[in-house]
C-alpha positions in Angstrom: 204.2 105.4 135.4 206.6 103.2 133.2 204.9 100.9 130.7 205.5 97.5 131.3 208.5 95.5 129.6 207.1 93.9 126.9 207.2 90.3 126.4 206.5 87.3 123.7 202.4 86.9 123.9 201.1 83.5 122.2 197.3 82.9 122.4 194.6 80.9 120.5 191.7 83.7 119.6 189.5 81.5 119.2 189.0 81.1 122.8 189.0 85.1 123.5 185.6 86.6 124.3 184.3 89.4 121.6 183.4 92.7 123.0 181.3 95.3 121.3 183.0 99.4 120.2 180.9 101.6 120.8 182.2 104.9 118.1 179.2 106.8 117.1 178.7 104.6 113.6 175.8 103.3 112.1 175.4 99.5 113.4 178.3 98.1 116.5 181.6 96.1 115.4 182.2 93.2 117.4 186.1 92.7 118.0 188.6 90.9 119.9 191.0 92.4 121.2 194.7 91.1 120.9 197.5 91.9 123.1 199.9 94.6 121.8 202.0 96.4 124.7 204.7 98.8 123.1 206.6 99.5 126.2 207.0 102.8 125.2 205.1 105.9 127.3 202.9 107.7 125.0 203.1 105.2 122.0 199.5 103.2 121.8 198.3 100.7 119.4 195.4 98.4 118.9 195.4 95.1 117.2 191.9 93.6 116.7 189.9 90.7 115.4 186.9 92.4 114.4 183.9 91.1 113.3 181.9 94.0 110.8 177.8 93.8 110.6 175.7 93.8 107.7 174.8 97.7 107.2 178.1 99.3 108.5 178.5 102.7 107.7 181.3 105.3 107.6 181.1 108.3 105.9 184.1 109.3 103.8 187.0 110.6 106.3 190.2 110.4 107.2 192.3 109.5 110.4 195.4 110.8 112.3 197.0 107.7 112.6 197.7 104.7 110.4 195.7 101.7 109.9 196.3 97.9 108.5 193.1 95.6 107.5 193.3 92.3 106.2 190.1 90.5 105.3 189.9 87.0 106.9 186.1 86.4 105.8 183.8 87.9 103.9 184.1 91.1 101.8 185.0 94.1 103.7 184.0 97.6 102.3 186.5 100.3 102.1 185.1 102.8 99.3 188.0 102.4 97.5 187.4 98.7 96.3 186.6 96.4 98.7 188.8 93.8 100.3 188.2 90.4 99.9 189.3 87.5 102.2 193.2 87.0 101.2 193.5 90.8 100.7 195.3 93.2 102.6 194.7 97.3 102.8 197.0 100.2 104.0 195.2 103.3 105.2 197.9 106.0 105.8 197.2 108.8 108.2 195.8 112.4 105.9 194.3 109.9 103.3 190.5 110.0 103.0 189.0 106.8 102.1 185.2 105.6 102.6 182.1 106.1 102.5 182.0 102.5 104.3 179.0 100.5 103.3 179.4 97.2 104.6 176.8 94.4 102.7 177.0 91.0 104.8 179.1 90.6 107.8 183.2 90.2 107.2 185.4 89.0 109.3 189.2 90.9 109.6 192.4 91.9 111.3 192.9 95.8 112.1 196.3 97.5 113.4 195.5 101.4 114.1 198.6 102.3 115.1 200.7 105.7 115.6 201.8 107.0 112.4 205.3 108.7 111.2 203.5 112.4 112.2 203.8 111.3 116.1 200.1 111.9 116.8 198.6 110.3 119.4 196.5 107.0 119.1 193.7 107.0 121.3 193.1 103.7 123.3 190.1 101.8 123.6 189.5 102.8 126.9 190.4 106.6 126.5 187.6 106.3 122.9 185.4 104.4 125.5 185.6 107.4 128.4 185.3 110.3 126.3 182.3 109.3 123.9 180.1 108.7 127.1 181.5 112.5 128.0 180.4 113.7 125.0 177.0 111.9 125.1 176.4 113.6 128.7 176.7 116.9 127.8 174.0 116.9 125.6 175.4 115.5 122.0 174.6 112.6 119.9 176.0 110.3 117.0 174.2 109.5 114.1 175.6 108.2 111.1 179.0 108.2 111.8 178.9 111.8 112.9 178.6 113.8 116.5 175.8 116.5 116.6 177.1 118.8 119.4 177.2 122.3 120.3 180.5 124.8 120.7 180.9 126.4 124.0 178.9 129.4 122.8 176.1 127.2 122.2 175.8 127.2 118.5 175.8 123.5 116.4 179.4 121.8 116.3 178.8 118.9 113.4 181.7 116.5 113.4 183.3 113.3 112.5 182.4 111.1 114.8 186.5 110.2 115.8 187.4 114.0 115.2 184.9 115.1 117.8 186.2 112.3 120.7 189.8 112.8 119.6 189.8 116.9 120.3 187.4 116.6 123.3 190.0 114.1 124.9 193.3 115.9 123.6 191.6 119.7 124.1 192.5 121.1 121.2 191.5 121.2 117.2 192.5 117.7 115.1 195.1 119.0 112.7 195.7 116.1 110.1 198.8 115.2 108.8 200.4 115.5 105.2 199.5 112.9 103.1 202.3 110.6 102.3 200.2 108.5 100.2 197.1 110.1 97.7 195.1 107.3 98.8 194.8 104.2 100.9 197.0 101.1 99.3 195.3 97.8 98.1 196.7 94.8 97.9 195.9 91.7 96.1 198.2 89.3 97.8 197.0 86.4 95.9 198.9 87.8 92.9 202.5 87.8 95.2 205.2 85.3 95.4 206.5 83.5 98.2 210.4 84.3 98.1 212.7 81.3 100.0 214.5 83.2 102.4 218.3 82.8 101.4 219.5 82.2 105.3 216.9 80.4 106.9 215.9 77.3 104.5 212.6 75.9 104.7 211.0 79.4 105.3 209.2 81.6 102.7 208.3 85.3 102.9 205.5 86.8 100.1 206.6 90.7 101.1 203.6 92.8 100.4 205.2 96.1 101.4 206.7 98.4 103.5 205.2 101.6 103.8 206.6 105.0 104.8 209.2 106.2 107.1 208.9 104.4 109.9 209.1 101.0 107.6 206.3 99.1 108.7 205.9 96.2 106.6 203.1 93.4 105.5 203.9 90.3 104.6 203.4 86.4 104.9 205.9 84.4 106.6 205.5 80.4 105.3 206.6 77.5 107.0 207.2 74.4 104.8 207.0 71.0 106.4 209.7 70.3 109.1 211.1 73.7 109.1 211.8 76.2 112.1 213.1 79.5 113.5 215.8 79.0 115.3 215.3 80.6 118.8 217.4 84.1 119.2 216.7 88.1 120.1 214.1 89.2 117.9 215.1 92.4 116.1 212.0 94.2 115.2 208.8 93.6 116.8 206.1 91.6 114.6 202.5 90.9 115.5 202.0 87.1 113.5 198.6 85.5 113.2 198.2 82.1 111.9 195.9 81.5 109.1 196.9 77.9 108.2 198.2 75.1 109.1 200.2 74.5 113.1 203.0 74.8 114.8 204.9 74.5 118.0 206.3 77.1 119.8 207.2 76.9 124.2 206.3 73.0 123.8 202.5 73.8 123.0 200.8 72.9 119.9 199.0 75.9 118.4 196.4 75.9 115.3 194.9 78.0 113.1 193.5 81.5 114.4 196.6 81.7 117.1 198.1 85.4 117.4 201.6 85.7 118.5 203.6 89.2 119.4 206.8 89.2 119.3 208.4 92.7 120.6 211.7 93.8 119.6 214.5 93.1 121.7 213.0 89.7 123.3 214.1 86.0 123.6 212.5 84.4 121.2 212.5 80.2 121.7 212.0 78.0 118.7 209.3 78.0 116.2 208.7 74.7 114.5 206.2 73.3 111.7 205.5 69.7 111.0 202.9 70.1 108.5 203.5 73.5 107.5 202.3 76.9 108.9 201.3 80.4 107.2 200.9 83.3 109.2 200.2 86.9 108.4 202.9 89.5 109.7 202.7 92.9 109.8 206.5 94.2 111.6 206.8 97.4 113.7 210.4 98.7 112.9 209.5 101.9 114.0 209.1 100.4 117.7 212.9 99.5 118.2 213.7 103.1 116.3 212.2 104.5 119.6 213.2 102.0 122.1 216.9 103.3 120.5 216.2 106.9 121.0 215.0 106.3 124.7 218.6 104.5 125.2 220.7 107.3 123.5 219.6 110.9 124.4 221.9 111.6 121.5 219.6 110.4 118.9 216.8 112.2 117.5 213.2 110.8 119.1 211.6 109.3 115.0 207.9 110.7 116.5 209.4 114.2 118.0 210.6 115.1 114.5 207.7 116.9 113.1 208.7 119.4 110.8 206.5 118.5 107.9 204.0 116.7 110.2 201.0 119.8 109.3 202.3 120.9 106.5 
């Protein structure tokens, strides 16, 4: 069945319920879940508001997929040097990072999202399913890790995500090459805002944009009694407003307000009369793909996997 199209999605977080994951780690993230439809069959990412407990624990590991944190509260742990609030941390798929020891709660933003190698992204609900599977045949979690047995009945000791991830898809996790040696740190405090030389009023402080499929990080600033004028949007953007308000649809939003913007959309007028500063991650890879789906003649960007296990 066809995704749905994907529209413009404004809401105020701070009016969403939390809900609690349940992954086989040591102590239970509380998260919020923000809406992020790709339109795209196949293509699956999740955009959270997570809250991370005193005690957390994560072993040293690695994912299939990429992943985005930026620390809104608190100090997050990372076991590469953790992340204060202001700071912002790219976790490429292949890259180990961790142990996790999380001391006092932090609060943060975290896109796992498809990376460049085309693996799939399991969803919350797929995570969700299969973890009770695994628990019902007999396995457990502890410490971030799944104690199991192979069909011949000897032990099977996993990574807690490895072990749901190959139960769902039925075969072995195979990660991809690292593009990166390590995860990617980022003290934004020590960037710039740049005026932007065609929309005046507005300021970007560009963090970076990281690998093939050019996802970027940045902060988009709006100075008093600037806008954006409406238009199409080009590339999608996920935006989440850490100061100040704005208007946008003829509501007043405030601080904590998450928009999506998918590529391709209307997008109406976005105005500031005090100023507003959001934090903008952009998905260029998303209109690469809605592109390929158009023209058969182009190559599909998450199909291409030549050096995907190298």
């Amino acid at each position: 069945m066809p995704k749905a199209i994907p529209q413009v999605i404004v809401t105020d977080t701070k009016a969403m319920p939390f809900e609690e994951v349940r992954r086989g780690r040591v102590h239970m993230i509380r998260r919020k879940r923000l809406p992020l439809e790709t339109g795209i069959p196949g293509v699956t990412m999740e955009y959270s508001l997570s809250v991370v407990p005193d005690g957390y624990f994560t072993p040293r590991h690695r994912h299939n997929f990429d992943q985005i944190r930026y620390t809104l509260a608190g100090v997050q742990s990372t076991g590469l040097g953790d992340l204060a609030a202001g700071e912002c941390g790219y976790f490429p798929e292949g890259s180990y990072y961790g142990p996790q020891k999380q001391e006092g709660q932090c609060e943060c933003l975290v896109l796992q999202f498809q990376g460049a190698s085309g693996e799939h992204l399991l969803s919350n609900e797929e995570m969700n399913a299969t973890y009770e599977k695994l628990l019902k045949t007999g396995g457990k979690f502890e410490n971030g890790v799944y104690k199991g047995f192979k069909p011949d009945g000897t032990p099977k000791n996993r990574d807690s995500y490895e072990a749901i991830w190959e139960e769902h898809e039925g075969r072995d996790l195979v990660f991809p090459a690292r593009r990166y040696r390590e995860p990617v740190m980022m003290l934004a405090e020590n960037f710039r805002f740049w005026p932007d030389r065609k929309r005046p009023g507005i300021e970007i402080k560009h963090l970076g944009t990281f690998s093939e499929a050019r996802t970027a990080i940045s902060f988009l600033r709006l100075l008093p009694g600037a806008s954006i004028a409406e238009g199409v949007q080009e590339d999608a953007e996920l935006r989440y407003l850490l100061e100040g308000s704005c208007e946008y649809g003829g509501k007043t939003w405030g601080e904590g307000t998450y928009m999506f913007l998918p590529n391709g959309v209307a997008v109406k007028e976005l105005r500031s009369h005090g100023g507003a500063t959001f934090f903008v991650i952009t998905l260029a890879v998303l209109a690469d793909l809605a592109a390929a789906a158009r023209n058969p003649a182009l190559r599909h960007p998450l199909t291409a996997r030549e050096h995907a296990h190298a």
